[in-house]
Structure formats: C-alpha cells, structure tokens
N, C-alpha and C positions, 0 to 999 in steps of 0.2 A: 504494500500500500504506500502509496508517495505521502512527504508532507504535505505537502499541497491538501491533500484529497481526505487526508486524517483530519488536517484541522478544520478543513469544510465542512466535515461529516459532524463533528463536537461541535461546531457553530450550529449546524442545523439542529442538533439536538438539545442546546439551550433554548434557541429562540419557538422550537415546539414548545416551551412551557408558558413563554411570555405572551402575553393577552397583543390582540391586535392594537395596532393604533385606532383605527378608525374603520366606520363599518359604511358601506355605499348604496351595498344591496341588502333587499329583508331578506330574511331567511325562510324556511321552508315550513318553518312552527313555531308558533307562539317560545317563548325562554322557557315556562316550566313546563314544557309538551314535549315528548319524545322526539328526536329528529328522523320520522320517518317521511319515505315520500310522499308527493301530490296524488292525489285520484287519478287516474288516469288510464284510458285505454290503451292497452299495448301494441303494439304491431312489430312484427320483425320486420329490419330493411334489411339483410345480409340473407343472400338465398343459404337454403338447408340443405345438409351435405345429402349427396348420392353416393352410398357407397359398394353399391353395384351397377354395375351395368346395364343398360337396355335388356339384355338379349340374357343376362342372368338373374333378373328381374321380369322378364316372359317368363323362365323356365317355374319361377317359383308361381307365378299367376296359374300357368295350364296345370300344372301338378295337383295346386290345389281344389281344381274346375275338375281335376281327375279326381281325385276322393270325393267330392261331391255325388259325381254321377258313379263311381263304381264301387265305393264303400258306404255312403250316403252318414246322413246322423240318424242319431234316436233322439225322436221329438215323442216324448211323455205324456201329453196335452192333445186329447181329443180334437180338441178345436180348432190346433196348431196344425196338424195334422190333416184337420180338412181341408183350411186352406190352400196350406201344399199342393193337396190333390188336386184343389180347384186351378192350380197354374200349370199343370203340367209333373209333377211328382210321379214317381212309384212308390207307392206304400206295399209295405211286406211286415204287417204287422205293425211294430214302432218304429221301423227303421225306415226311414224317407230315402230316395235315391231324387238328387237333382239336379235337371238338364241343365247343362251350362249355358248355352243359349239362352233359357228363361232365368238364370240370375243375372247372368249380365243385365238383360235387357230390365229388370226387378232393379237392380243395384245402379245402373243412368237413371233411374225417376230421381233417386234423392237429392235433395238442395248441394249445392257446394257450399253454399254459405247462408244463415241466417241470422236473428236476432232472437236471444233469448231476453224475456221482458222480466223486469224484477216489478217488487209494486214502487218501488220508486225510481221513475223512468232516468232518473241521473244513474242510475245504479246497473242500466241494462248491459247485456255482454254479445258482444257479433262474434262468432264463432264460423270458422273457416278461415280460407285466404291465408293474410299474413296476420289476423287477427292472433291474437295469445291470452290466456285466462288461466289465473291460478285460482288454484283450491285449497282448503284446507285438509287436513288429516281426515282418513275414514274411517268408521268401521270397527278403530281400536275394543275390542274390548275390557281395557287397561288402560288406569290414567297414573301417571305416575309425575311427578315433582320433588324439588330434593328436602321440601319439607316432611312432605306426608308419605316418602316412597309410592312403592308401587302397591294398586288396591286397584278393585274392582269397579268400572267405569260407575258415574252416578247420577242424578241428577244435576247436583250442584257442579262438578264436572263438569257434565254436557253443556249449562248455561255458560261457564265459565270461557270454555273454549268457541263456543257461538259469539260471547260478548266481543272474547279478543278478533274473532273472523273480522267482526262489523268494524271493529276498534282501527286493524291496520288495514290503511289504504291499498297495500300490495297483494290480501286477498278479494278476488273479487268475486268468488261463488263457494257456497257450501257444500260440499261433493258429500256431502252422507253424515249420519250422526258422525262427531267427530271422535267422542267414545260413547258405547254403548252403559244408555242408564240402566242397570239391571235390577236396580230399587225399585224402578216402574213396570207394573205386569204387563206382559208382552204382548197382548190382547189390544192394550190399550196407549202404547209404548209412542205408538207413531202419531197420534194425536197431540201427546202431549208435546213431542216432540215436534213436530210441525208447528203447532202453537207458537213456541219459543222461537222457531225463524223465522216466523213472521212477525212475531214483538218488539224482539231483542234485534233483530236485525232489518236493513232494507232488500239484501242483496239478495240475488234468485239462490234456489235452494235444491233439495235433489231429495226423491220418496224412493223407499223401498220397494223393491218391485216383489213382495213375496206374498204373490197371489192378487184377485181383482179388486176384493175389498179395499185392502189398503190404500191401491192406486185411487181408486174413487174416492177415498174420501180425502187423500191428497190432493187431487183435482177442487174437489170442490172447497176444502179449507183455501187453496192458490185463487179460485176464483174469487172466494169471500175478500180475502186479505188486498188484493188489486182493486177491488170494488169496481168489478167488470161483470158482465154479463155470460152466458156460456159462449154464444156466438161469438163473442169478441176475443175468450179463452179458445175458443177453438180456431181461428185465425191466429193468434199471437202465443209463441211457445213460451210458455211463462215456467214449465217445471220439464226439472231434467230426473232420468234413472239409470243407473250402470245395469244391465243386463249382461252377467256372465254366464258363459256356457259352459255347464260341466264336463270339465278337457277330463279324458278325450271325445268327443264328438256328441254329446248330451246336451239336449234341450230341455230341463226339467217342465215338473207343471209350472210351479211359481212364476217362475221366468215369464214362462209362454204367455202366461193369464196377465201379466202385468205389462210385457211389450204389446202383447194387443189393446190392451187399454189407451196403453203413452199413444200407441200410431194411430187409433180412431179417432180419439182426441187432439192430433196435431202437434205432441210434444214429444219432447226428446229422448231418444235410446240412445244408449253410449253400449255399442255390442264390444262387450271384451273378456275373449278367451282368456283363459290363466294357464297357462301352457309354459308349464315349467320341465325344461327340459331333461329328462335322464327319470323323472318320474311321469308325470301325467301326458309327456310329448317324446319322441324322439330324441335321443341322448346329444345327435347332430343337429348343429344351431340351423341348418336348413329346414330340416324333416319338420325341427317345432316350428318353425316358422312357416312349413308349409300348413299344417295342421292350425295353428294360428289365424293366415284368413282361411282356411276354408268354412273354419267355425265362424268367423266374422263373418262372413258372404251370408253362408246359410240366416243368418240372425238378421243383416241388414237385408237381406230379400226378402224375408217375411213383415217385416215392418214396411215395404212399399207394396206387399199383395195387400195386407192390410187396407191402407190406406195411401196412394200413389202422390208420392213430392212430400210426406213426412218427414220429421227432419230427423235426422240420426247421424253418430258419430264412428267413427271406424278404431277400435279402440284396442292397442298393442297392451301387452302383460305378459311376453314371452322371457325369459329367466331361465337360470340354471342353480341345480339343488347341489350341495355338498355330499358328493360320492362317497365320501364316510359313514356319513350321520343322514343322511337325507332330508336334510333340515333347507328350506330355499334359502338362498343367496341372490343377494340383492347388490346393485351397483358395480357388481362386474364387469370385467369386458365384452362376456358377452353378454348383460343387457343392454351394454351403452350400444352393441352394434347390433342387436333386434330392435330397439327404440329408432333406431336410423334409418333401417329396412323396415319396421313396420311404416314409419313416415312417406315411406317412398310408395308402397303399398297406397296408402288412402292419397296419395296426390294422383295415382296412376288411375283411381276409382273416381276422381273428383268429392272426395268427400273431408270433413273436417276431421284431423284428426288429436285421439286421446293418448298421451303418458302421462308417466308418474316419479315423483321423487320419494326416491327409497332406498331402505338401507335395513343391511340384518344386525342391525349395532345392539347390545344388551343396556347401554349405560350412553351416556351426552360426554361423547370423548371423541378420541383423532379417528378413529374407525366410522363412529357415526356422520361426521363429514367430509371425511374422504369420499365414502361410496354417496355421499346422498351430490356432492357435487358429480361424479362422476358419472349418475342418474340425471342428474340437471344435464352437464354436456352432451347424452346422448339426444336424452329429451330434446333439449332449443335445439340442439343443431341438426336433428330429426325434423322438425320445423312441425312440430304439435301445438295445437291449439288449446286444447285444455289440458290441462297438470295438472291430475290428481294429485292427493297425498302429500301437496306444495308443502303445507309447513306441520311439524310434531310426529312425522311416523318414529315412530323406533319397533324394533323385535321384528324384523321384516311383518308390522303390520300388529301384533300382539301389543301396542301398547301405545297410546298416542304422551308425548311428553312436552308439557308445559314449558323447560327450556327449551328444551329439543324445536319449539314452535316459535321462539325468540330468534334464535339461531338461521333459521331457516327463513323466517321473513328477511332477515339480511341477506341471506343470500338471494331471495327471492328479486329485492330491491339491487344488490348487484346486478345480475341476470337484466331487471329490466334498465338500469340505468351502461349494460355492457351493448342491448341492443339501439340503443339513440345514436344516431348517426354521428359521424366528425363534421363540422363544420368548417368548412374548407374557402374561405374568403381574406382579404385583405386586411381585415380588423384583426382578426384571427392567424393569421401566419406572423402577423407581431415585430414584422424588418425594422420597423422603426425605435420598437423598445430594443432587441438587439444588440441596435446601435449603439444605442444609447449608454446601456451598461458594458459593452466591450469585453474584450479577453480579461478574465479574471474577478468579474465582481459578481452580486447576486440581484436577484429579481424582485426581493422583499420591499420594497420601499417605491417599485417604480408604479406609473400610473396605471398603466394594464393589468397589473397584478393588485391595488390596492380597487378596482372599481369592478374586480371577479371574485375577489378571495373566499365572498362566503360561500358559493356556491358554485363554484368551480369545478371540484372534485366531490366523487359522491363521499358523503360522510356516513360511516356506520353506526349500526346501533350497538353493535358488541365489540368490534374490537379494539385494543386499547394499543394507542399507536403510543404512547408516553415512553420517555427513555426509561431503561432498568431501574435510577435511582430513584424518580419520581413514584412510578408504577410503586416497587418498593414499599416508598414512604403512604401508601393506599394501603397498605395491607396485601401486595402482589395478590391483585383478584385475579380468577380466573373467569373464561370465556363462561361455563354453565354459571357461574356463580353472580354471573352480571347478569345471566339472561333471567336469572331468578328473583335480582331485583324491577328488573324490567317487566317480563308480565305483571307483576302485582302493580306495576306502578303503571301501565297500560289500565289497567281494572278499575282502576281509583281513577283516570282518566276518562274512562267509559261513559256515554249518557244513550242511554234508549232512546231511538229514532221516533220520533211524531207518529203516532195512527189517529187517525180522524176516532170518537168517541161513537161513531153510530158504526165504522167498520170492526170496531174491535167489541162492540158486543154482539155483534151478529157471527163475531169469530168463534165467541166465548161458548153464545148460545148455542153452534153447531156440537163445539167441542162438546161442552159440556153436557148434551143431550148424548151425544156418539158413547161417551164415557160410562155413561148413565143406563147404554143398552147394552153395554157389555164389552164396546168396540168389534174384534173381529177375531172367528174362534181361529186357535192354533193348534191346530192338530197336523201342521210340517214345520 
C-alpha cells in the first residue's frame, strides 16, 4: 500500500464520523423515520440474462409438450378433468394426456401483462414486461426473533409481519400468510386473516387456494374491502393465488377447485411446480426443468379453458435437495441457473413471470445471505416479475424471521436502487469539478458533491459502514442485532391505512357472520 493511499484511506475514515457541513437536498424520511426508500414502481432497464440458447431452449419446450401428450398429469378434480376433456384431453381414469397443439394455443390467450388493483389504487402493481414486485415471506409456519426465539407462527405474528409488509415501501404485495397463525382454527383461519390485509394494510394480497370455499369468500371479503361491485371485481384483478402442482405431475382437488375459481372470476394464478431436483424431479437440472413447465403449461392451460385472456403467472420453484440428508437446498447454483431458465421459459410463453428469494439458512448469519443474495441474482437477472418470499424466509421456508425481514428489505432496496439506470449527461460526467480539484486533492468540499451528498448513494438500513474504533465504541453491533432494533422501531412507526367507516363494517359484518357459520369444513 503507498503512502499516499494509506493516508487517504485514514483521512477518509475520520471524516466518515464528522457530520456534514451543510445539507442542499431533503432527504428521503423525515430525521426520526427509518431511511428506507420512496414508493415506487419498479421496472428493470438492463435486459435478463439468456443463458441458453435458442435451439436448447426449443429442446426443453418440445420435451416438455412431450410428457404432456405421452405421460400426461393426474388431475384429482372431477371438474378439472372435465374441462380437459372438453378441449381436446384423453382421460384414462385420472391421468389426462395433452395435445400440445391445444396448450399452446390455451397458453397464447393469457395476458402478457396486467394490473393487479389493490383497494388503494396508489398501491396497485403491473405485473409483466419489465414491470418487478416484491413480496413478502410465505407460508412460514415458524416465526422466530432473537427475543422470543423460535415458536409456532401466531396471530400476533401474522399482524406483526403484515404491519411491517405495509410499513416498508420496498414490499409491494403480500404473497401469503407470512406465518401461519395456528392459535386461529383452521376453519376459520382465512377470514381472519384476510381481515387483517385489508385493515392493517393497502397493498393487494394473495388467498389460499385450498378448495372453492375459501377462494369465495376471498373474493368477496377483496370485493367488500375495494368497495366495488362484482362486475367491476370481475374486470379488474384485485386478488392473487400460488397454485402448486404436486411435483411430480399432480393436480390435486384443492388446487383444481380454487384455480377455477381465480380464472372464472378474472384473477390471478401464479402456477408453480416445486420440483426439486434429485427428489420430486429428475436429479438432472434439465429433466427438473423439463418437468417444471410441463406442470406449469398443464396449470396455465386450464386457467385459459376456464376462462380465455385470464390473467396468470408462469411460476419457476425448480431446486436441488442435499444428497445426504435430503433436506432442499436453496440458493444454489443451480437454483440461480433454473431461476434464469425458468425466466427464459415464461418470456418464450409471453407471460409474466414468478421467483423467489431463498435460503436453507437455520439462524440470520453469512449462510442466510449469501444464498438468499444469490437467489436474488438468479431471480432479477432471470428478469421475474414477482418475488416471492422477498423478505424473512429462513429454514428453506420452515420459519419466517423478523430480522431475517430487516435484512432483506435492504437488500431488496439494493436490488431496486442496482436497477435505476446511470445517468449519463454533462452535469453528471463532472469535467469541470475534475478540474477543479486536480491530481491529488479530494471531492468533499466541492460544489457537485456538497449539492448531491445526501442522496447520492443508496444508504442502508443495516449496514454499518463506521470505522472499527467508532463501531467499537457502539458496542460492535452486529448486522441481526440492528435488524432487531429496527423492526421494533418500524412497528412503533407503523399507522393503519384509512378504510372508509361504512366499508369496514360491511367487512366486519361478512367476516363476522362467515365466522359465526363455522367458516369452511377441513377435512384436506
């Protein structure tokens, strides 16, 4: 290291601790608000990588046009099953066999791109294109924080992690309970739960697809809550569902009964296999991936026999299990390179498509963001529209975590502050400040840099750029241990979104009657 470049480096790390002179630009939050980003719609401008070929990208499409017609799936669902028939299908029992022909021509109705409506229309999300939309955590049914350890998902949880969804600007949809409250009987679970997204939050929301009942009364709690009409709910996709297929090649009832609902009704199926490789799929990252769309095709064709030009999402989940323990593995290489090829897949289809940020981490350590970035890289540069599981997965899925969801909205807010383009102009290329300072000085004092500084570079929520002695003299925090003050201090920031006073007892009254009847028996 030169002197020169040693004492530069000590001068830098003094003057990180000394307060600015003077400030030009506001900033991005209020002084005692956390410095997260703007609201705002994302878009990628940097095309998404291809990292196959044309012609090895045909061979995975006919392959899987080939197990369609000559292995077919088993669709569970009477009804599901009729349909089928009615487009063209062989049925042999439960096993469906289908013409490639009629899915292609099934799978060109669906939209490229639509708008999903939230009820508060600043909050709505366009899905496709170079549109992008994160999610939060799904599904966990484990909530864990470094107070209360790990314990079984709750109510008080489930609001908790709904408040922070609404709380930071970088999530903009609720992709599923984000822990399961198991305090609430299960009958009646989704009620209450829906309830709460549409209280506690504005943003659009996503029902369980297990079975018709639920979805219905999904629908109708999203049309109470918009204080819209059916007609107008049936025009405008206001609620989304993950519909997975039982890998290998299973179309359950649940499933069935609840994508026919979402597609008569006009709203959104996100079809995605879980085809995890060396268990549920081929051990070969092709094979899962052949098997992969061919369950997608099968699922997004039945939601346009349904109902033609519904909107639906083309949704990757392909993975590889640890050949020891058989336990999945998440954030790999190769899920980063099925997240890329699934991507290539739904642009080949024109449809919008679904990944997920993920990680098989036990604890909020280097493991849990190594792989959950490395799920992020395959993701964006797969050029995915919606991201699941954007912020708090841990346990590949076994447990949504409260830092772990701190953490991740930073990266989230990386990711979208890495897609905003450079700004490439006269002001900006800076020749004149250059000059100005000459070989050997610094940039801290000059005008370009004192009329940018506050908001120049993105500033984080977690991490601590402080020199070693400073940091130090903190009590050397760590990364989980900031994120741990930070949701609580998100929560205390928190305020429930407006509902008009005649839409939220009409909310109440449904719920509360649904509740009252029993809600919806559970016997799967």
């Amino acid at each position: 290291m030169s002197l020169l470049f040693a004492v530069s480096l000590i001068a830098l790390q003094l003057m990180s601790n000394s307060k600015p002179r003077s400030r030009r630009r506001g900033r991005r939050s209020a002084p005692s608000a956390l410095p997260q980003s703007p609201s705002q719609a994302l878009k990628r401008h940097y095309a998404p990588s291809n990292i196959l070929s044309t012609a090895e990208l045909d061979s995975l499409h006919e392959a899987s046009l080939d197990i369609l017609e000559r292995v077919g799936v088993a669709v569970l669902a009477d009804e599901a099953r009729e349909i089928y028939r009615a487009a063209g299908a062989d049925i042999d029992g439960t096993r469906v066999r289908l013409p490639r022909r009629a899915v292609l021509d099934a799978v060109s109705k669906a939209p490229s791109e639509f708008t999903l409506h939230a009820r508060n229309p600043e909050r709505s999300v366009r899905m496709g294109g170079d549109a992008l939309a994160f999610c939060a955590v799904a599904s966990a049914p484990n909530a864990h924080d470094l107070d209360g350890g790990r314990r079984s998902g709750s109510q008080i949880d489930f609001r908790n992690f709904t408040r922070l969804s609404q709380y930071f600007n970088i999530i903009h949809l609720h992709g599923g309970y984000p822990v399961e409250p198991v305090d609430i009987p299960s009958g009646i679970r989704h009620l209450e739960c829906l309830r709460d997204f549409c209280t506690l939050s504005d943003k659009p929301f996503h029902c369980y697809s297990l079975g018709r009942e639920r979805v219905l009364d999904a629908l109708e709690i999203t049309r109470i809550a918009r204080g819209v009409d059916w007609e107008t709910l049936n025009s405008q996709p206001s609620l989304f569902t993950i519909i997975n297929i039982n890998s290998p090649l299973t179309l359950d009832v649940p499933m069935s009964e609840g994508l026919i609902e979402m597609a008569r009704h006009n709203q959104v199926s996100v079809i995605t296999p879980f085809t995890l490789a060396g268990a549920m799929a081929p051990v070969s990252l092709a094979g899962a991936l052949v098997q992969q769309n061919a369950e997608a095709l099968a699922g997004i064709a039945l939601t346009q026999w349904v109902r033609p030009g519904s909107p639906v999402v083309y949704g990757g989940f392909t993975s590889n299990v640890d050949m020891r323990s058989g336990a999945p593995a998440f954030g790999t290489p190769e899920y980063m390179k099925s997240a890329q090829i699934g991507g290539q897949l739904a642009r080949r289809y024109g449809l919008p498509y679904r990944s997920s940020n993920v990680n098989a981490a036990n604890a909020v350590d280097a493991q849990a963001a190594y792989e959950s970035v490395f799920s992020l890289w395959g993701a964006i540069n797969g050029g995915c529209n919606m991201l699941m599981h954007g912020a708090g997965w841990m346990e590949g899925g076994l447990s949504a975590s409260f830092e772990k969801f701190i953490i991740d909205c930073d990266l989230l807010q990386m990711v979208a502050a890495y897609l905003q383009p450079v700004t490439i102009n006269t002001d900006e290329l800076a020749l004149d400040t250059i000059a100005q300072v000459g070989p050997g000085g610094h940039f801290f004092g000059t005008d370009h840099t004192q009329s940018r500084y506050t908001d120049a570079f993105y500033a984080p929520m977690v991490s601590d750029w402080r020199n070693s002695e400073s940091w130090a003299e903190m009590g050397s925090p760590k990364a989980h241990e900031a994120a741990n003050r930070i949701w609580k201090q998100a929560l205390s920031e928190y305020r429930e979104p407006p509902m008009d006073a005649s839409v939220r007892a009409s909310l109440d009254n449904f719920v509360d009657r649904r509740i009252g009847e029993g809600g919806v028996a559970t016997d799967f």
